[in-house]
C-alpha positions, 0 to 999 in steps of 0.5 A: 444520455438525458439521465447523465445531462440533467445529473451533470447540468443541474442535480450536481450543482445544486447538490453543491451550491447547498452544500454547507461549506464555509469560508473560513477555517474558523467557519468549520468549528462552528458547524453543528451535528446536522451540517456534518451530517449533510458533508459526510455523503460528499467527503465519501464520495471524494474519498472514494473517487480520490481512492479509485483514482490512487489505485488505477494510476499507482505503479504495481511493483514487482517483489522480484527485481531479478533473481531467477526471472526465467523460471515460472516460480522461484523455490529454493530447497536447503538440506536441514543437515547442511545449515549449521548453526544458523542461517539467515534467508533473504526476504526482501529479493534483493541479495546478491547471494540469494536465496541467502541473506547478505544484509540488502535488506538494509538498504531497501529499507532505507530506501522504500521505509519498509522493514524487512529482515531475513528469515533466521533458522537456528539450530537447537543444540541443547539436548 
């Protein structure tokens, strides 16, 4: 615990009381190449730990809200015969007629600033 004592009581302080910050915003343009040099070991580390921190507490989301949750892995398989002209196939696990698109995507875009759309199969009819 002495490593982790003198790192906190005294290296760390000093470490930052050596640190050239200023007191003004102005103070920050007047800093030269050397200053910047001497923050960037400590603007890394904030960043970091700033970033680790965001990781660790950040929700983790599920893609698939509630279609077909009782099964391991969701797969859908259509007859290329049965599509027709074209259809549309959603992405964004939020229509009520999955696995086929009915426009939800619109509002989960709106919602998450997201922006996703169907999977569009079109058939080619020129021969």
């Amino acid at each position: 615990m002495e490593p982790v004592s003198v790192l906190i009581k005294s290296s760390i302080p000093n470490y930052l009381s050596n640190l050239p910050i200023p007191n003004s915003i102005g103070g920050w343009f007047k800093l030269g190449i050397k200053d910047w040099a001497t923050l960037v070991p400590f603007f890394a580390a904030v960043g970091g730990i700033s970033y680790v921190t965001y990781r660790a507490i950040k929700p983790k989301q599920a893609i698939n809200p509630c279609i077909k949750k009782e099964v391991a892995k969701v797969v859908d398989i259509a007859n290329i015969e049965d599509l027709g002209e074209k259809t549309a196939y959603c992405r964004c696990w939020r229509s009520e007629k999955f696995p086929y698109c009915d426009g939800a995507h619109g509002k989960h875009n709106r919602e998450t600033g997201d922006n996703v759309g169907p999977v569009v199969i079109k058939r080619n009819t020129a021969k």
